[in-house]
C-alpha atoms as an extended CHARMM CRD file, in Angstrom:
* protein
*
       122  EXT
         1         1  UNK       CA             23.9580000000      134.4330000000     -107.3950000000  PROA      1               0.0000000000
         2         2  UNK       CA             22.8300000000      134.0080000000     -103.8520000000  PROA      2               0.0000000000
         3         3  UNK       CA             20.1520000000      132.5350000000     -102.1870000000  PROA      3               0.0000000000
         4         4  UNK       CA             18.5090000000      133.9810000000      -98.9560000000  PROA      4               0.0000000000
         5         5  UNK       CA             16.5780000000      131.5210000000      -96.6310000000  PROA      5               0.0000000000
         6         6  UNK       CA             15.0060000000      133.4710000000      -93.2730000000  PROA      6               0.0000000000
         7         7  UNK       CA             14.3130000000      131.5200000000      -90.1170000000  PROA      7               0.0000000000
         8         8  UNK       CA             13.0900000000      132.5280000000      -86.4180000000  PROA      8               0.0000000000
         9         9  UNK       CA              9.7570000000      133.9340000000      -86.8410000000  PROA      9               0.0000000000
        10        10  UNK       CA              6.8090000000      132.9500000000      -84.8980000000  PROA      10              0.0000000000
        11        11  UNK       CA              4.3990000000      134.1340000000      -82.2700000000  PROA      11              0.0000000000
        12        12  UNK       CA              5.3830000000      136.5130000000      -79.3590000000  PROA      12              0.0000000000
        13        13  UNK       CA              3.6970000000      138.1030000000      -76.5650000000  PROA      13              0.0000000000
        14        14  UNK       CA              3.9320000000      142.5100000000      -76.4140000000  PROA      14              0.0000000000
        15        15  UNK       CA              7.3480000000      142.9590000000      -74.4970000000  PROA      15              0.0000000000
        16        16  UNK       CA              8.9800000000      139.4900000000      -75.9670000000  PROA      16              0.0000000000
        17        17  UNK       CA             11.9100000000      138.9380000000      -78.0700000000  PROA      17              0.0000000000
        18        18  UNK       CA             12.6220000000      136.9210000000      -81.3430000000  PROA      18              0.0000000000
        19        19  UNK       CA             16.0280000000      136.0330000000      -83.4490000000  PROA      19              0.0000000000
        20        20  UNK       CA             15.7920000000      136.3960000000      -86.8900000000  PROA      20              0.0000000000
        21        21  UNK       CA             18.7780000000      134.8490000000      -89.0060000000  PROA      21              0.0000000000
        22        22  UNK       CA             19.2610000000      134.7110000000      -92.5760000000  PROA      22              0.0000000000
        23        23  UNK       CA             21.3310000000      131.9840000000      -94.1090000000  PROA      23              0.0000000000
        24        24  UNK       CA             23.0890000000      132.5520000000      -97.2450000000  PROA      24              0.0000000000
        25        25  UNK       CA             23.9250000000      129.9290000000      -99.8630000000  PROA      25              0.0000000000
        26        26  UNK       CA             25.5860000000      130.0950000000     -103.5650000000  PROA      26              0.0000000000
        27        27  UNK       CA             27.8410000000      132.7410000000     -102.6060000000  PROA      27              0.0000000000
        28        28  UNK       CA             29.5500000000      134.2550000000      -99.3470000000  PROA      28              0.0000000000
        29        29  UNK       CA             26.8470000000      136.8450000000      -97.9260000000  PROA      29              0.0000000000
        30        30  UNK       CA             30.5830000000      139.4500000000      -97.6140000000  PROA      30              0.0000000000
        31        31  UNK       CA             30.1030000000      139.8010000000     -101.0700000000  PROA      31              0.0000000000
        32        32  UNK       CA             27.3890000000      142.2210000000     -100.4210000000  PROA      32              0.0000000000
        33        33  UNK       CA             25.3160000000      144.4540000000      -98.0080000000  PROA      33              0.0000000000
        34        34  UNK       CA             22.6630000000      143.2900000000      -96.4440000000  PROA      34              0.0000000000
        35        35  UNK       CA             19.4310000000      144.6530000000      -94.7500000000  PROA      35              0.0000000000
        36        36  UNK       CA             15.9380000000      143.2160000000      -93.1240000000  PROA      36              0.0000000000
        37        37  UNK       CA             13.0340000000      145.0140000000      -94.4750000000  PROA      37              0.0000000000
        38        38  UNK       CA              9.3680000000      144.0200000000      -93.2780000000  PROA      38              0.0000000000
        39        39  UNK       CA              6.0970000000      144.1760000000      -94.7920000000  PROA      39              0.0000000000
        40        40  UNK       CA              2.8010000000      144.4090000000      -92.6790000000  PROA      40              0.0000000000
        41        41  UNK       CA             -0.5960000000      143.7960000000      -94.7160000000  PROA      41              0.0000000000
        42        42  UNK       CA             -1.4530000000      146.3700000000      -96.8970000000  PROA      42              0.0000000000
        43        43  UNK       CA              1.8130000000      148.4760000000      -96.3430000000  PROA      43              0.0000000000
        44        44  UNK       CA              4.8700000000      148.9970000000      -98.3300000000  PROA      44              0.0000000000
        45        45  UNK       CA              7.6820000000      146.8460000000      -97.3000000000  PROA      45              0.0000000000
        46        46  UNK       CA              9.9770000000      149.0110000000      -95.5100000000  PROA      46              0.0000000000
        47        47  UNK       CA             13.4870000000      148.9650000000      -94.3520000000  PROA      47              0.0000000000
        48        48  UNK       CA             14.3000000000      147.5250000000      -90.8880000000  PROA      48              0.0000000000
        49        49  UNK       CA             18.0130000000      147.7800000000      -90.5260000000  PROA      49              0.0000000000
        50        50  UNK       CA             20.6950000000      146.7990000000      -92.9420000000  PROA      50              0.0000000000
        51        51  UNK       CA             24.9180000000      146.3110000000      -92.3230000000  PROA      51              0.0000000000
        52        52  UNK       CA             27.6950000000      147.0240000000      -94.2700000000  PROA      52              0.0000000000
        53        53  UNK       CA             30.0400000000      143.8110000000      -94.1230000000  PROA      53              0.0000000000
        54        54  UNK       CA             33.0870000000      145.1590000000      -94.8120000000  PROA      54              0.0000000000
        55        55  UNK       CA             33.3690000000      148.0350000000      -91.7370000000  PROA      55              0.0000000000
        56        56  UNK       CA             30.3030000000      146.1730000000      -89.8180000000  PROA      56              0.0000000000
        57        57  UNK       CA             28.9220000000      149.4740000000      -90.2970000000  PROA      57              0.0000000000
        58        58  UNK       CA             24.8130000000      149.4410000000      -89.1890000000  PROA      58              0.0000000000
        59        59  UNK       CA             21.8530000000      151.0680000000      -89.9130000000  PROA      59              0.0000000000
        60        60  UNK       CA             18.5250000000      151.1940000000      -87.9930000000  PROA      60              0.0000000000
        61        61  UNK       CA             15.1970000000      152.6450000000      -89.2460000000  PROA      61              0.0000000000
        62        62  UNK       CA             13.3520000000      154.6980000000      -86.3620000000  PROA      62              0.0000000000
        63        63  UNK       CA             11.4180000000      152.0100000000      -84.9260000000  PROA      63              0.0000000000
        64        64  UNK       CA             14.1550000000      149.7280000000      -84.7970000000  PROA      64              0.0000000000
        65        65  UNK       CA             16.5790000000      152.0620000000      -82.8140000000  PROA      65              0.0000000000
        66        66  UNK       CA             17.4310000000      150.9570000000      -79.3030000000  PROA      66              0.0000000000
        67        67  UNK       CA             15.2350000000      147.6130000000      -79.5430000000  PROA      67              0.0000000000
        68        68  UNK       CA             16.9920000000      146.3900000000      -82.5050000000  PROA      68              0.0000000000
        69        69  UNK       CA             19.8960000000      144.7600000000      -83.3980000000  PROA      69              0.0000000000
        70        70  UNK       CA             21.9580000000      143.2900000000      -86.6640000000  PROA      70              0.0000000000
        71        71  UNK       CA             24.8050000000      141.0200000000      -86.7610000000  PROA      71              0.0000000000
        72        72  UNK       CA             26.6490000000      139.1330000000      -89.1200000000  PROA      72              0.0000000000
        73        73  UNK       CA             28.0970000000      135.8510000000      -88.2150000000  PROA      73              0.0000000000
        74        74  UNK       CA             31.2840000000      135.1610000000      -91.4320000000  PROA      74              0.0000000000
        75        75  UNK       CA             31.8050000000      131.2530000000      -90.1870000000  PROA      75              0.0000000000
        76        76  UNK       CA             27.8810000000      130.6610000000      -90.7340000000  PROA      76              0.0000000000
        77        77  UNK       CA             27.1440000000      132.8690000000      -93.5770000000  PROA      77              0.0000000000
        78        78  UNK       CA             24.2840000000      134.2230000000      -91.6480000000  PROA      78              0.0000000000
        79        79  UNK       CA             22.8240000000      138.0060000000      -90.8040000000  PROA      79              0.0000000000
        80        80  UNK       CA             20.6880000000      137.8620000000      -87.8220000000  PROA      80              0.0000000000
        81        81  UNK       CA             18.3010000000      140.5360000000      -86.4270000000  PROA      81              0.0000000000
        82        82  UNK       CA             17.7760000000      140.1170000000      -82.4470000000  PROA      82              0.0000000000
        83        83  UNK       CA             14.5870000000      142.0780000000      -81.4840000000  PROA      83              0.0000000000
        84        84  UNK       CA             13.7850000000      143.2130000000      -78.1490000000  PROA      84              0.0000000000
        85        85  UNK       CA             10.6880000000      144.5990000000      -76.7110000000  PROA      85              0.0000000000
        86        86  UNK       CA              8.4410000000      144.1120000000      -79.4210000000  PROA      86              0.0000000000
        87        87  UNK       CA              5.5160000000      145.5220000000      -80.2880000000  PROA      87              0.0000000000
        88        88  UNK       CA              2.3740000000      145.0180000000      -81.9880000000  PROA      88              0.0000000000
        89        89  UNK       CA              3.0800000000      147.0430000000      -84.5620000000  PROA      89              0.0000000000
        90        90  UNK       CA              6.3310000000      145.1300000000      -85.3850000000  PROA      90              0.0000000000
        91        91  UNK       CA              3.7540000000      142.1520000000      -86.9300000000  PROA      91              0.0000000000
        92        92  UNK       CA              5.0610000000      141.6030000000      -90.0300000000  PROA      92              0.0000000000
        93        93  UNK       CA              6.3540000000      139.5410000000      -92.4950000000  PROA      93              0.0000000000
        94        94  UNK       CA             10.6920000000      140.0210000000      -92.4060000000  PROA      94              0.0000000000
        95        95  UNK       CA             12.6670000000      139.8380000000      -95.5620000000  PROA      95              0.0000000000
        96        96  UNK       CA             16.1660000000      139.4590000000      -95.7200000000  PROA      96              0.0000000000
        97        97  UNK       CA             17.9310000000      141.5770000000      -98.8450000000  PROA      97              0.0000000000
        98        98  UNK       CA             21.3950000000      141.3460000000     -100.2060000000  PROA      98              0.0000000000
        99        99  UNK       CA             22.3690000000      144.3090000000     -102.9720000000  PROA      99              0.0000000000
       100       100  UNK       CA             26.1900000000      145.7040000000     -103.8750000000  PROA      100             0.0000000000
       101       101  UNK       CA             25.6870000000      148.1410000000     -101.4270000000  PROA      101             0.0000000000
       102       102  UNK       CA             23.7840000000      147.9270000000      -98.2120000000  PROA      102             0.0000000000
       103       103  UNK       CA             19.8980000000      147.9840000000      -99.6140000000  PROA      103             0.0000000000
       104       104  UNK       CA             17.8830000000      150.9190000000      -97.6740000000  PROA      104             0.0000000000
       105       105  UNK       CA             14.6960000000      150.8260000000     -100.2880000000  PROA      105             0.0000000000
       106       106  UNK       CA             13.0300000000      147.7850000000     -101.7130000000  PROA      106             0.0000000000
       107       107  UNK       CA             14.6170000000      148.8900000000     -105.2650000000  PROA      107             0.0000000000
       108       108  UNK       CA             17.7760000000      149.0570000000     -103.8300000000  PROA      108             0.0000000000
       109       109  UNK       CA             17.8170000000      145.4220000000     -103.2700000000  PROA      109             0.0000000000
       110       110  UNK       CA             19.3620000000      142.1110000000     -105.9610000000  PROA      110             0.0000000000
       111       111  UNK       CA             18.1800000000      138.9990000000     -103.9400000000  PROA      111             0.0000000000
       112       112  UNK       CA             15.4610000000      138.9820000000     -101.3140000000  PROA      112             0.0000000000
       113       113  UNK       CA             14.4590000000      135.3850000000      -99.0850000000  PROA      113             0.0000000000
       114       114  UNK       CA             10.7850000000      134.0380000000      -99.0590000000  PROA      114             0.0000000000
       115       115  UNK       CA             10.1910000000      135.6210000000      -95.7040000000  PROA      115             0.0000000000
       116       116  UNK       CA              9.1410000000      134.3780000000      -92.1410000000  PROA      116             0.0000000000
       117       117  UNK       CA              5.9590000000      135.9290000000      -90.1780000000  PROA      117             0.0000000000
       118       118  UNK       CA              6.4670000000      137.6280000000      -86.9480000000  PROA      118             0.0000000000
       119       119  UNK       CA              3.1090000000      138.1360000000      -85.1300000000  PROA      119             0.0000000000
       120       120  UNK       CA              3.3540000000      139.8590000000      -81.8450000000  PROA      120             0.0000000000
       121       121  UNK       CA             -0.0460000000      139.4100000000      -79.9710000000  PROA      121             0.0000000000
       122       122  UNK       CA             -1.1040000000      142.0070000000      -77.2210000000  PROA      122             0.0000000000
């Protein structure tokens, strides 16, 4: 079993960037695809962008194309998510997901972190 930790949210202005990175423990995060998903209040949580260890293969959501990107970093068992030009309707709290295959829906998803709040002010 694995556990998920995110770090790197906070406050940012419209425009601003933020690193997310989620550090695995218990077991080797290339055991498994991963994905960000992010949940705004009231909403559904909803798929961000998610990568395939094995081929480094990536997926981006709509909103996350071309502002958005996902890494994975094998020495630090980490996944990061590097956002660029963010907007006020990225506010949201960002969950990292592990599943046997890269998770694109919630219920896809085995192991999820506790979350970190990105705010993006105007």
């Amino acid at each position: 079993q694995v556990q998920l930790v995110e770090s790197g949210g906070g406050l940012v202005p419209t425009g601003g960037s933020l690193r997310l990175s989620c550090a695995g423990s218990g077991r080797t995060l290339s055991n498994y695809g991963m994905a960000w998903f992010r949940q705004a209040p009231e909403r559904e949580r909803q798929f961000v962008a998610g990568i395939d260890w094995s081929d480094d293969g990536k997926l981006y959501s709509d909103s996350a194309k071309g502002r958005f990107t996902i890494s994975r970093d094998s020495a630090k068992n980490t996944v990061n998510l590097q956002m660029n030009n963010l907007k006020r309707e990225d506010t949201a709290v960002y969950y990292c997901a592990a599943g046997d295959s890269v998770p694109v829906s919630p219920d896809t998803a085995d192991y999820w972190g506790q979350g970190t709040q990105v705010t993006v002010s105007s």
